[in-house]
C-alpha atoms as one frame of an Amber mdcrd trajectory, in Angstrom:
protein
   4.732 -18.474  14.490   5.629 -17.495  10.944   2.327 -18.378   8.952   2.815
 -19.421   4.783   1.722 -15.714   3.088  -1.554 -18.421   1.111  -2.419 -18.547
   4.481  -2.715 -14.649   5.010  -4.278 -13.512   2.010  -7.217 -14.630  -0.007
  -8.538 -12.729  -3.029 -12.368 -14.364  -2.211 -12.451 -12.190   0.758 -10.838
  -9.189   0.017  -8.622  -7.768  -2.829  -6.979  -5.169  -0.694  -3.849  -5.245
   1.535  -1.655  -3.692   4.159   1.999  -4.096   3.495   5.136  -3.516   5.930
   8.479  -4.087   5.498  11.346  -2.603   7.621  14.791  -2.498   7.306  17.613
  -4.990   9.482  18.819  -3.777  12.567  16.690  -0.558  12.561  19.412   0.485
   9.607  18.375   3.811   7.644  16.599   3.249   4.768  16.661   7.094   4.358
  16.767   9.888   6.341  19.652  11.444   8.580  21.372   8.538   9.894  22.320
   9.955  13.499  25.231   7.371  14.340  27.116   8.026  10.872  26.018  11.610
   9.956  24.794  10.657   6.483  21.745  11.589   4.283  19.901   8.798   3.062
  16.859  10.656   1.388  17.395   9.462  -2.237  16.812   5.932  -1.336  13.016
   7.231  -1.194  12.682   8.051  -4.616  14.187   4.424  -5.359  11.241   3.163
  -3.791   8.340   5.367  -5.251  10.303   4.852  -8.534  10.803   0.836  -8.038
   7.184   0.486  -6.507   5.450   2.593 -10.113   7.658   0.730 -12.432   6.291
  -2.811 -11.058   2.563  -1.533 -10.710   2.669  -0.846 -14.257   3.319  -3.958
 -15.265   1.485  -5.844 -12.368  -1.981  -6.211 -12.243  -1.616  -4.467  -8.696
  -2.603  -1.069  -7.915  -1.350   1.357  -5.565  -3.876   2.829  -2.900  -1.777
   4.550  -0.332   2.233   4.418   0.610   4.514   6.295   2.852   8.291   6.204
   2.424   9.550   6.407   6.558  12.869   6.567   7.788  13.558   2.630   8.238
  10.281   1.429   6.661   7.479   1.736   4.710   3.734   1.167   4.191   2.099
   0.198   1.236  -1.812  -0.714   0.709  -2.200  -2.725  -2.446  -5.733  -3.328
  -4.558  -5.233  -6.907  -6.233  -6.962  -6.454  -9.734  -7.823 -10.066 -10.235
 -10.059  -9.201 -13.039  -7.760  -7.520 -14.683  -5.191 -10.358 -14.968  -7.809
 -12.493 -16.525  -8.318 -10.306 -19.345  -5.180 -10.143 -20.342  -4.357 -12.726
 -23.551  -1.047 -14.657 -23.515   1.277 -12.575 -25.249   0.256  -9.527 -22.797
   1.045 -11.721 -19.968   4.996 -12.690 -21.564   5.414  -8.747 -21.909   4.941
  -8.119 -18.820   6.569 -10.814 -17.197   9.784 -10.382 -19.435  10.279  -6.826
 -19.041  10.831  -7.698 -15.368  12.840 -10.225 -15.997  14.306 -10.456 -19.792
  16.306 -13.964 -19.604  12.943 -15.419 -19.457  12.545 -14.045 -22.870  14.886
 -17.064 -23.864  12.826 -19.565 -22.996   9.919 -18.351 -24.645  11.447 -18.023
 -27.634  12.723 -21.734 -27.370   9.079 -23.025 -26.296   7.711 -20.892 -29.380
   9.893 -22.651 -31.591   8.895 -25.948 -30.994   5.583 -25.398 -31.134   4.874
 -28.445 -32.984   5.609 -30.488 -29.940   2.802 -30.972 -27.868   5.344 -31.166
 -24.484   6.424 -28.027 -25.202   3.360 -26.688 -26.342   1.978 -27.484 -23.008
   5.217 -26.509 -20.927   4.514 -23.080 -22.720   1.097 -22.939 -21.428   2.125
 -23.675 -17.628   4.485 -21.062 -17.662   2.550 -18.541 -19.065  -0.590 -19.647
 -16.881   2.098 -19.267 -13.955   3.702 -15.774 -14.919  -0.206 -14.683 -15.079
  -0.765 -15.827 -11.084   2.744 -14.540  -9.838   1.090 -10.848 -11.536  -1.138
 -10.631  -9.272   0.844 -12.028  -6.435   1.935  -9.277  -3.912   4.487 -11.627
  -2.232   6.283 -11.374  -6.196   5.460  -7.793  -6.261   6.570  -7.237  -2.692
   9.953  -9.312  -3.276  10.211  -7.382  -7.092  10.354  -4.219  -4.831  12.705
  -5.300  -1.598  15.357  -7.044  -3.763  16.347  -4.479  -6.273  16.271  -1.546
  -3.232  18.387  -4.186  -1.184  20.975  -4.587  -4.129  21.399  -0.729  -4.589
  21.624  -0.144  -0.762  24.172  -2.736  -0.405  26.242  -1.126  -3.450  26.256
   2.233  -1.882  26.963   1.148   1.305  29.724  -1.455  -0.021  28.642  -4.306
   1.551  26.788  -7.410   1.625  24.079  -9.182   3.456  20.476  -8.519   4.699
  19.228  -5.399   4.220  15.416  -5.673   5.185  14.211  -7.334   8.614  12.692
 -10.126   7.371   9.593 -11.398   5.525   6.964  -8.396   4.411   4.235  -7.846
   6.977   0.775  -8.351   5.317  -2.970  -7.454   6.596  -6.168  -8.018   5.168
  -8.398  -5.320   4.974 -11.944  -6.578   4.985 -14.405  -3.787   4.566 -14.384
  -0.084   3.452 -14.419   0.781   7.221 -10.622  -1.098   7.491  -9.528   0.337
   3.768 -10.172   4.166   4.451  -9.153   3.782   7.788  -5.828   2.339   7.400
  -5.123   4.533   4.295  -5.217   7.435   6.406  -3.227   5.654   9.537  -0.581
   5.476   6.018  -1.005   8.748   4.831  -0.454  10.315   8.169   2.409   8.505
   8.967   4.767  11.455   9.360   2.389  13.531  11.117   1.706  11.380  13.739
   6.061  10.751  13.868   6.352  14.631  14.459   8.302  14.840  10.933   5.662
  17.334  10.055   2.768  19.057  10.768   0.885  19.131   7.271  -0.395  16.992
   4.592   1.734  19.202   2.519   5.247  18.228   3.615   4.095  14.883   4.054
   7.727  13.866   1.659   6.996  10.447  -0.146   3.543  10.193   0.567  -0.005
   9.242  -1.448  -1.593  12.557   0.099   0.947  14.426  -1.021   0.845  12.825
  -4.184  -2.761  13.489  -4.361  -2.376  16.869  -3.290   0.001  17.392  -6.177
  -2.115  16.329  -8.906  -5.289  18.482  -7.251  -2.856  21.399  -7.356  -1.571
  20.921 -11.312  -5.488  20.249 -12.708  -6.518  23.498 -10.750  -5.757  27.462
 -13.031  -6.055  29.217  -9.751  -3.956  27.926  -7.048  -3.715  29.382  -4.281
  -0.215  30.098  -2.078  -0.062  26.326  -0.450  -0.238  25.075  -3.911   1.959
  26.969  -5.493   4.905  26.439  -2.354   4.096  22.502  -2.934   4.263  22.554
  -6.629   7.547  24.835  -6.171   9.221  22.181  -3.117  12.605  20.657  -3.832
  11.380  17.116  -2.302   7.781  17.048  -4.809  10.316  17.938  -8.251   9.627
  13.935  -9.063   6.213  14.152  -8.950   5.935  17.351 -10.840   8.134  17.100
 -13.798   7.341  14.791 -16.660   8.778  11.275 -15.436  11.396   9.650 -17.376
  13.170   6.024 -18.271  10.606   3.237 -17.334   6.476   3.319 -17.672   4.893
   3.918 -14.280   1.878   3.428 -12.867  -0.719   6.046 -11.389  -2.033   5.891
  -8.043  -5.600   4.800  -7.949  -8.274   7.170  -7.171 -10.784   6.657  -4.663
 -13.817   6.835  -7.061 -12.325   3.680  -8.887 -12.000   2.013  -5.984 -14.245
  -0.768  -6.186 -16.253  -1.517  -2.503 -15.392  -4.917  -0.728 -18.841  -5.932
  -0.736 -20.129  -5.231  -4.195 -20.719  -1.765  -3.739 -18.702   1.221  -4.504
 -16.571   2.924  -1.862 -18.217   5.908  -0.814 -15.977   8.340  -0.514 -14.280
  10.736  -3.395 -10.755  12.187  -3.708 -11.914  15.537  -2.171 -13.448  14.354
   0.684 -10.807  12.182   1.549  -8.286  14.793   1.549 -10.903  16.815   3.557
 -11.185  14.301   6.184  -7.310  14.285   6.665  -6.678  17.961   6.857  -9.287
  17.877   9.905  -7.833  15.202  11.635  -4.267  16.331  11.265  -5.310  19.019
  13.309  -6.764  17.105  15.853  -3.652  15.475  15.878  -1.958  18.971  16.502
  -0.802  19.756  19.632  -1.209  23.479  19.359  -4.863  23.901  18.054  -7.921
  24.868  20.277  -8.986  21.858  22.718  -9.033  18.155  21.853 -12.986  17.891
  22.417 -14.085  20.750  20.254 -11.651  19.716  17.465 -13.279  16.143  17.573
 -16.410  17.199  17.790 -15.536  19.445  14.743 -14.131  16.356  12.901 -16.826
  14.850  13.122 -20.059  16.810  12.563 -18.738  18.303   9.160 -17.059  15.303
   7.948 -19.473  13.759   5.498 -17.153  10.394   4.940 -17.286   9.718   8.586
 -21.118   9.856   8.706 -20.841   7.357   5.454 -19.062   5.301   6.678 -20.542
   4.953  10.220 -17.485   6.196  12.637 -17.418   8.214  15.543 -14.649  11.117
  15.611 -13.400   9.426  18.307 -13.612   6.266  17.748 -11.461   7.753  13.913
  -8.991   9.686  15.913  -8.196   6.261  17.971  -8.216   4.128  15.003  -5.663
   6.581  12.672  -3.213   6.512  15.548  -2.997   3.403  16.766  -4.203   1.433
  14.205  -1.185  -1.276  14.062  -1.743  -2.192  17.755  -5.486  -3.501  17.435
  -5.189  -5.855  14.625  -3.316  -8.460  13.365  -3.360 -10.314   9.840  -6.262
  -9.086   9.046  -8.552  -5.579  10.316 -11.824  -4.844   9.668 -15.563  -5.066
  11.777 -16.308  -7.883  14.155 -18.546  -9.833  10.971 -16.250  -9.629   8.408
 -12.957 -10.732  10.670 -15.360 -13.974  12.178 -16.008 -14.712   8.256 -12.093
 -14.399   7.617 -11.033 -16.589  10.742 -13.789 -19.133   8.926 -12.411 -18.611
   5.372  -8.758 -19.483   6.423  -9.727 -22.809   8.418 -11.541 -24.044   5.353
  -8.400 -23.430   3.330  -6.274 -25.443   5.629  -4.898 -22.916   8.134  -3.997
 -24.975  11.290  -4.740 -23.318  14.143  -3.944 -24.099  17.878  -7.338 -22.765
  18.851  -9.289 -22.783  15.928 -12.677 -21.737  17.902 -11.429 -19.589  20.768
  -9.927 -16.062  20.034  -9.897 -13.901  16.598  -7.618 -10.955  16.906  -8.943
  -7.968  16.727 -12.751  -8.921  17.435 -12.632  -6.788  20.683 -10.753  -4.100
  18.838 -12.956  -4.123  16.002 -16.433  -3.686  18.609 -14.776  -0.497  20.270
 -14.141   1.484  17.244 -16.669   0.625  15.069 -19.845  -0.616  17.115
């Protein structure tokens, strides 16, 4: 049953999210469209393009993403904080360069200042504009409608162009957040698209990857070949037209509980370059490689999970959880977060998804 989105995220438990949203009728969103013969890779860069513009001006920051054939992933930090600080005219500069005609009614509420209706209509709709900034069903819809619109144009027609509603899920503890980064970042590894972090096309690794390779004076051959690739050129040359937003590095990650995340940019990307060759078919045996993964992988050890239980998690992580993933504590406090705010459930007491899920891969 299709749940009200207030009653799938709250910012008291956690700040950062999952996102999912595929397109109608398993249409190409890019890619090589095998029924018509057409090349829909541009259509990515609208999205990395669409989804920067609107971070910078939302107080939403991007984590991870990965641009797929008919869909894509995005996890989203929700800088609550940030959105508080801002003073009034910061938050009608933001909102109207989205969406100008609003500018109009500002100016109108300005002008009448004097009256104290629409002195107080002015501060509703500014204390509004400030909530839907650091509202990921607005930045979500900000991002789907103006792709939809362009894809329609091209294609010269009209109608749906994304499944449905955005797919949303709460990540509850630094366990969840790293984990289902990486599920993200290895998205096209684990589709067989590619078999390194490299040629991951439209992807936060690769991203990351980028930026290691341009602050480093001696780069070595895989550096130079990604700073040289056809598909990267948007992430390489100075970006033009509208302000966009960086993605956020692991250091400034804040932790879910108060504490911060312990992991860094390099041993991130160290952790994924081991387990995308686990993930390889042709390297040395699946037991030594995971045994590998995880005796020198410091995060893991951090972060208290097993190489196997990691291997199982980045793989399958979509099947084991549903609105929400994280360890068997912090979903129970969830499931008892969302009944206090109203959630009606049919068995409020019985079953949390993902408890069982949540024991075999991180007990």
């Amino acid at each position: 049953m299709t749940r009200a989105r207030y009653q799938q995220v709250s910012l008291q438990d956690t700040p950062y999210y999952h996102c999912i949203s595929r397109c109608v009728r398993r249409a190409y969103l890019c890619g090589d469209d095998p029924v018509t013969g057409k090349n829909f890779d541009h259509r990515k860069q609208w999205l990395v393009s669409r989804i920067k513009t609107l971070a910078a001006q939302f107080s939403i920051d991007i984590c991870a993403y990965a641009i797929m054939s008919n869909h894509y992933h995005l996890v989203l930090f929700v800088n609550e904080q940030q959105a508080g600080e801002w003073d009034d005219a910061e938050v009608v500069k933001r909102w109207t360069a989205l969406f100008p005609r609003n500018a109009a009614l500002i100016a109108t509420l300005q002008k009448n200042k004097s009256s104290k209706a629409a002195s107080r209509r002015l501060q509703q709709q500014i204390s509004l504009w400030r909530e839907r900034l650091m509202d990921i069903s607005w930045f979500m819809r900000c991002v789907n409608e103006t792709v939809a619109r362009q894809a329609n144009r091209e294609d010269q027609c009209s109608g749906r162009f994304w499944e449905g509603r955005f797919k949303s899920q709460a990540l509850l503890d630094e366990k969840a957040l790293v984990t289902c980064m990486a599920y993200v970042d290895l998205n096209p590894i684990r589709a067989g698209i590619t078999d390194s972090l490299e040629n991951s096309d439209f992807t936060s690794i690769q991203e990351r990857l980028i930026h290691h390779a341009k602050a480093v004076k001696k780069r070595s051959y895989r550096q130079h070949r990604l700073l040289s690739r056809r598909t990267t050129k948007h992430l390489v040359g100075r970006q033009s037209g509208a302000k966009q937003a960086k993605l956020l590095l692991l250091s400034e990650m804040g932790g879910i509980a108060e504490k911060a995340l312990p992991t860094t940019q390099r041993s991130y990307i160290d952790l994924l370059e081991r387990t995308c060759k686990a993930l390889h078919p042709e390297e040395s045996s699946t037991h030594r490689v995971t045994d590998t993964l995880g005796e020198k992988s410091r995060l893991l050890n951090d972060l208290g999970i097993s190489s196997a239980s990691w291997l199982k998690s980045v793989t399958t992580f979509h099947r084991h959880y549903s609105v929400a993933a994280g360890s068997e504590s912090s979903l129970v406090l969830f499931h008892e977060s969302r009944i206090k705010s109203g959630v009606s459930l049919k068995h409020s007491r019985k079953w949390i998804r993902g408890v069982n899920s949540s024991r075999l891969l991180y007990a």
